[in-house]
C-alpha positions as CSV (number, residue, x, y, z in Angstrom):
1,X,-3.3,-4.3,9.3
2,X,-1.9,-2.5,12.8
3,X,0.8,-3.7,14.5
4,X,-0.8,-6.2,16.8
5,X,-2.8,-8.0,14.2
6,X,0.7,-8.8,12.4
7,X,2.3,-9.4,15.7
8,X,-0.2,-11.5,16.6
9,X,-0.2,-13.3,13.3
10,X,3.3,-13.8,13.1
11,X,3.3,-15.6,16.4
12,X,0.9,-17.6,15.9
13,X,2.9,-18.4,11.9
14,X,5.9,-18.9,14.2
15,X,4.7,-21.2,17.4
16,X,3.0,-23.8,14.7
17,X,6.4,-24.1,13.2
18,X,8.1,-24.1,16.5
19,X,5.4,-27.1,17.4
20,X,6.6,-29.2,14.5
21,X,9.9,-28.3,14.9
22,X,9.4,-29.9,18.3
23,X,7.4,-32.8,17.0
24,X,10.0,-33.7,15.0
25,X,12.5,-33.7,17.6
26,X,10.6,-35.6,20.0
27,X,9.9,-38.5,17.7
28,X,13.5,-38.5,16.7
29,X,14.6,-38.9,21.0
30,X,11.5,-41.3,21.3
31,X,12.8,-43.3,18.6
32,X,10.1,-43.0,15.6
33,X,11.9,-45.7,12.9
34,X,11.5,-43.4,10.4
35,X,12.6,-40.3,11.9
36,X,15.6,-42.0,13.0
37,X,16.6,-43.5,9.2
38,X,16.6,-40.3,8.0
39,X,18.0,-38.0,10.6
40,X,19.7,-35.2,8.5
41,X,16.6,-35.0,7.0
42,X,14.4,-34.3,9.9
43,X,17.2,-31.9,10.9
44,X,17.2,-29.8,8.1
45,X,13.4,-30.1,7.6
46,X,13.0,-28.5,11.7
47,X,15.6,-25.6,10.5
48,X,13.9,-24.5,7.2
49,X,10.5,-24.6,8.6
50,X,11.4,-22.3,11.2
51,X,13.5,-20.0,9.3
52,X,10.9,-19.9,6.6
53,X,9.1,-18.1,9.4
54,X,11.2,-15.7,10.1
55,X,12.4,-14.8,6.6
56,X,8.7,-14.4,5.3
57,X,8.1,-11.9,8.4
58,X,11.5,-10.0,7.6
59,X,10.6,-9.7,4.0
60,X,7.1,-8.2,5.0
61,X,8.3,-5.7,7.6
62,X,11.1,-4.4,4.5
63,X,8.1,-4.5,1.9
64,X,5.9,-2.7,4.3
65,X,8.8,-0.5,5.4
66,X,9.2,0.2,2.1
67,X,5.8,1.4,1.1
68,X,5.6,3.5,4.3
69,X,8.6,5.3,3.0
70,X,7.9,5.9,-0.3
71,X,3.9,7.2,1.0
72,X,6.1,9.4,3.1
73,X,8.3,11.0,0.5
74,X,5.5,11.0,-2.2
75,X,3.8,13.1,0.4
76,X,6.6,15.5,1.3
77,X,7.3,16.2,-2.2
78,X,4.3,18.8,-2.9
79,X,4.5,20.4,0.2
80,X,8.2,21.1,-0.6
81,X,7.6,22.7,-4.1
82,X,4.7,24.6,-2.6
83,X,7.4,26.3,-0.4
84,X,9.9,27.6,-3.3
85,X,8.9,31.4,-4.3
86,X,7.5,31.4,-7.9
87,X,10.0,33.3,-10.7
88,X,7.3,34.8,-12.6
């Protein structure tokens, strides 16, 4: 996946919870009777849906990070034993 798929991606994971986030908040100032009897709820529910965003797109960039770097080393590695003179 390149960079702007994931970016692109990402945003879009991250405006749809931004949107209900914001749905949520207008029916709470509008006055919805259920939004407004449980308040803390809807609170909470706004936070964790957009932090489950942004944890789920932290946790792929250090898995992804990850696996670049170990590709990386795994790569280095022979090209380093290939520059030691043999002891025969």
């Amino acid at each position: 996946m390149t960079v702007t798929a994931w970016l692109k991606a990402r945003s879009v994971e991250l405006g749809a919870s931004l949107c209900t986030a914001g749905l949520l908040f207008a029916g709470l100032a509008v006055g919805v009777p259920f939004l407004r009897a449980r308040i803390p709820e809807t609170f909470l529910y706004s936070f964790c849906c957009v932090t489950a965003v942004l944890l789920r797109a932290a946790i792929d960039l250090a898995v992804r990070g990850g696996a670049l770097a170990a590709r990386t080393m795994r790569s280095a590695a022979p090209a380093a034993s290939r520059l030691e003179p043999s002891r025969a």
